[in-house]
TIRO-596551 format. One line per field, with one value per residue (C-alpha): x, y, z; residue number from 1. Coordinates in steps of 0.2 Angstrom, whole numbers, plus 5000, padded with zeros to 4 digits. Last residue first. Example, Ala and Ser with C-alpha at 12.3 -4.5 7.8 and 13.67 -1.06 7.14 Angstrom:
TIRO-596551
X	[5068; 5062] .
Y	[4995; 4978] .
Z	[5036; 5039] .
nr	[2; 1] .
END
This chain:
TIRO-596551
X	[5065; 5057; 5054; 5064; 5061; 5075; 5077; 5094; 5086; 5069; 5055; 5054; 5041; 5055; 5046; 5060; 5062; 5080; 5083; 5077; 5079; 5096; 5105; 5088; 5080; 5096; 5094; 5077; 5076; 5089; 5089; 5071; 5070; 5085; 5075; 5061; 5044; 5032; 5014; 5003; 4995; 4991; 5005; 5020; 5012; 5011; 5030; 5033; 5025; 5035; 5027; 5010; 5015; 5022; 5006; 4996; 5007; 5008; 4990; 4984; 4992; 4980; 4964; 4974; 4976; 4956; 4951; 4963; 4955; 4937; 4936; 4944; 4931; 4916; 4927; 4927; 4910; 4903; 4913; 4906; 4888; 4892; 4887; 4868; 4860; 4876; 4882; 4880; 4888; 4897; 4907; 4909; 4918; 4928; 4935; 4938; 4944; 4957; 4963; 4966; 4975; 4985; 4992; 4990; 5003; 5014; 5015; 5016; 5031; 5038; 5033; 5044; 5057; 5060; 5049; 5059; 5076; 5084; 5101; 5107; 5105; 5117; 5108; 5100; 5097; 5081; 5084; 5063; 5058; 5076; 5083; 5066; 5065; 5083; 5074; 5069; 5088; 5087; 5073; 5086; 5100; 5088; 5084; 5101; 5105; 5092; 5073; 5063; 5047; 5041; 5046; 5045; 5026; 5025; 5032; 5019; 5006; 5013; 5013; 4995; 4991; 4972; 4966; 4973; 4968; 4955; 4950; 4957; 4948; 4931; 4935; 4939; 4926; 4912; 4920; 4916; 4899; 4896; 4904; 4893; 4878; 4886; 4888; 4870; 4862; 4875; 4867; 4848; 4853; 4861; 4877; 4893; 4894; 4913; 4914; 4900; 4910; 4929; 4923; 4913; 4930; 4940; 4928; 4927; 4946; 4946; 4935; 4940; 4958; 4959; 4952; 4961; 4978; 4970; 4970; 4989; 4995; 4984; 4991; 5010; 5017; 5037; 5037; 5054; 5057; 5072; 5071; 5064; 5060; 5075; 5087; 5080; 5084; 5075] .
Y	[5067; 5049; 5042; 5034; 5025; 5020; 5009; 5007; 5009; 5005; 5019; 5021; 5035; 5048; 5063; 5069; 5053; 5047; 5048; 5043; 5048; 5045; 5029; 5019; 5026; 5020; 5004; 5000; 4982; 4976; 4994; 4994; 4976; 4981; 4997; 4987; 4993; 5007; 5009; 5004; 4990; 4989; 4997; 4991; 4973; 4971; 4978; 4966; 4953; 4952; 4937; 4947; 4961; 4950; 4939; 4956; 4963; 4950; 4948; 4967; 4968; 4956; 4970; 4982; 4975; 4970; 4986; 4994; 4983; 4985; 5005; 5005; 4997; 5006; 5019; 5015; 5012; 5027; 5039; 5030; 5030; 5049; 5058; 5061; 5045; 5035; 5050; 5044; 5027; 5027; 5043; 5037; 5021; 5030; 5043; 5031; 5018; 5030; 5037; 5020; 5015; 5030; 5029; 5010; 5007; 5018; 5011; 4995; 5000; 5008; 4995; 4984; 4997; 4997; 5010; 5018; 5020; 5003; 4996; 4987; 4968; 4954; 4936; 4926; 4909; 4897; 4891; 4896; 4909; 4916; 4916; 4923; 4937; 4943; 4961; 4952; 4952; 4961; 4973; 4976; 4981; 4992; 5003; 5005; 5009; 5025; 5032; 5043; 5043; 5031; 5041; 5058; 5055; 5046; 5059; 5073; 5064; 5062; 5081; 5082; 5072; 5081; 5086; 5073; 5058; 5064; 5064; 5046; 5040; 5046; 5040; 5023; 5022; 5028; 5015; 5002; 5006; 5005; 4989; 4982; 4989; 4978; 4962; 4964; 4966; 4950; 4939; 4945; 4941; 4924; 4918; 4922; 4936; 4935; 4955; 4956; 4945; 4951; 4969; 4962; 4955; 4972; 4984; 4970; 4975; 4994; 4998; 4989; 4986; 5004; 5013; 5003; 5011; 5027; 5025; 5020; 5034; 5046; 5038; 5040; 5024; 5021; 5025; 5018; 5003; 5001; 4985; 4987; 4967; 4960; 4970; 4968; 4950; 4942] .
Z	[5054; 5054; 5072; 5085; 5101; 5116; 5129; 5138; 5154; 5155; 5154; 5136; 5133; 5121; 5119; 5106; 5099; 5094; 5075; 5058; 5040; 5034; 5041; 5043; 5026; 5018; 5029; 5022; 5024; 5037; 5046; 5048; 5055; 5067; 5072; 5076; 5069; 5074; 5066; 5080; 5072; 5051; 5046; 5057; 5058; 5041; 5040; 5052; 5046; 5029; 5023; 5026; 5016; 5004; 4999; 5001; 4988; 4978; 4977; 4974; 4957; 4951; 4956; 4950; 4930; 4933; 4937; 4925; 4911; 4917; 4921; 4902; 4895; 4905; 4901; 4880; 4881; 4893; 4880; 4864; 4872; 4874; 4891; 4899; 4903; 4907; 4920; 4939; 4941; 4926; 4929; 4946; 4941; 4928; 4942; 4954; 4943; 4935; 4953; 4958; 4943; 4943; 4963; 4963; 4946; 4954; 4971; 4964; 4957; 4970; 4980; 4970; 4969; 4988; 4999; 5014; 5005; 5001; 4999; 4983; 4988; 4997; 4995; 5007; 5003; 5010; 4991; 4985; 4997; 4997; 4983; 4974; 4987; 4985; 4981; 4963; 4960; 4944; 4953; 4965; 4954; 4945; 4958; 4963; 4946; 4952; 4955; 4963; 4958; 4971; 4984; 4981; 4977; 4994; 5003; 4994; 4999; 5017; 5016; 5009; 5028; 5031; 5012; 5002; 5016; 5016; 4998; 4997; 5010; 5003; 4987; 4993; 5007; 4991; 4978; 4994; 4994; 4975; 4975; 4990; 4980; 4964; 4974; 4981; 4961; 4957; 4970; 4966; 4948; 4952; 4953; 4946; 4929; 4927; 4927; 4942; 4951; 4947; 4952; 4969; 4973; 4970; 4976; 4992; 4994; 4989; 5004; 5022; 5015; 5008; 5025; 5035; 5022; 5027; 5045; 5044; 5035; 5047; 5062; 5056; 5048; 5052; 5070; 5076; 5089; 5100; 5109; 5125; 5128; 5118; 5128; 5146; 5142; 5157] .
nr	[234; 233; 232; 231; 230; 229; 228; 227; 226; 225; 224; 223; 222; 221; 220; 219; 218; 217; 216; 215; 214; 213; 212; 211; 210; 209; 208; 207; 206; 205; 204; 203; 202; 201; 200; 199; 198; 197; 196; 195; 194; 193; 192; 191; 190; 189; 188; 187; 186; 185; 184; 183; 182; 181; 180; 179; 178; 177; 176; 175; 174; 173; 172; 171; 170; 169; 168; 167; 166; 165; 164; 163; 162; 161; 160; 159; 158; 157; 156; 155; 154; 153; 152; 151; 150; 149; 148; 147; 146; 145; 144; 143; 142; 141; 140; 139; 138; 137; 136; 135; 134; 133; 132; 131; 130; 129; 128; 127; 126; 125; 124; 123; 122; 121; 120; 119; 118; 117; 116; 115; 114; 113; 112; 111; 110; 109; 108; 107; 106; 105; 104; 103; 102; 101; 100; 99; 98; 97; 96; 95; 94; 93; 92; 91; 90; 89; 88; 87; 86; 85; 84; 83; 82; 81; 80; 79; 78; 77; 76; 75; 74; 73; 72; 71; 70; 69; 68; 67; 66; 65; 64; 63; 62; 61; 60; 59; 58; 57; 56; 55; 54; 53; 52; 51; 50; 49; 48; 47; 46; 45; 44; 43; 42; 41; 40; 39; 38; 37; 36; 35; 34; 33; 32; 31; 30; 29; 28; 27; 26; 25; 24; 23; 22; 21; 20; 19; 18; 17; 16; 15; 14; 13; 12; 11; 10; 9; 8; 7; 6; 5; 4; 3; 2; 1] .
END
């Protein structure tokens, strides 16, 4: 047996709370985003549409509720992933002119050389950014419909009824490549939605400025073979 391939050194990438959240996201943001695109396209019948907009209302609330935790009880990965995606350089744009090597090598089976990466890559940056004030901005307009149409403006409750549309539906496509290349890259999908860790080697290939910079041996190492190690962020 390849002792080698079995303890393959694996780094922490997603911390619990990360992870948690992002459940959280799938479990609520998802059916928000289905049950949006049904009430807006008006399909099926009234009692249909009346159950599609209680499941909407229900997943707002897990959003929200998320969100505010995760605010509250892991700020600093907040404040991580603020860094992130707002950080920016030519390497950002060489990868974006190279669509991340993506298109080469779906479409040609080619792998071609790109800029190297932090722990986010400009696409997600991107989506990132587009999520973080989206989200907020459905949040906050869904609410404001849910509980204030008899007391605001019927100008104000039209133009966020509008807006809580457009942004939904802007967020809502948004969502499809994401999940389309979170699944295509399964280890990622893997890292985030399981026990948060990821090979080192996978790490290094996509996010090697991340890999150089950020990581070393875990202090608490539980590798019991020789040879076997685990990392985590610094």
């Amino acid at each position: 047996m390849n002792l080698d391939a079995v303890y393959e050194p694996r780094v922490l990438k997603h911390s619990w709370k990360s992870r948690l959240f992002h459940w959280a996201l799938i479990l609520g943001f998802l059916p928000a985003a289905v049950t949006g695109f049904i009430l807006w396209l008006r399909t099926g019948s009234e009692h249909f549409l009346h159950v599609a907009m209680q499941v909407h209302i229900a997943s707002a609330a897990v959003v929200t509720v998320a969100a505010v935790w995760y605010t509250l009880f892991a700020f600093d990965r907040v404040v991580a992933f603020l860094r992130l995606i707002f950080t920016w350089s030519d390497r950002d744009v060489g990868w974006l002119l190279t669509g991340g090597g993506y298109p080469q090598k779906m479409l040609l089976g080619k792998k071609i050389a790109v800029p190297p990466m932090d722990k986010l890559n400009s696409g997600q940056k991107i989506f990132g950014i587009g999520f973080l004030f989206g989200g907020l901005l459905l949040i906050v307009s869904g609410w404001l419909l849910y509980a204030f149409i008899p007391v605001l403006p019927k100008a104000f409750i039209y133009w966020t009824d509008l807006t809580h549309l457009a942004v939904g539906v802007i967020v809502g496509l948004m969502i499809v490549p994401h999940v389309f290349l979170g699944v295509y890259n399964w280890g990622e999908c893997k890292a985030m939605l399981g026990d948060g860790t990821q090979p080192l080697a996978e790490v290094q290939e996509h996010c090697p400025l991340w890999a150089a910079n950020k990581i070393e041996p875990a202090k608490d190492d539980l590798a019991k073979a020789p040879g076997a190690v685990s990392c985590e962020a610094k």
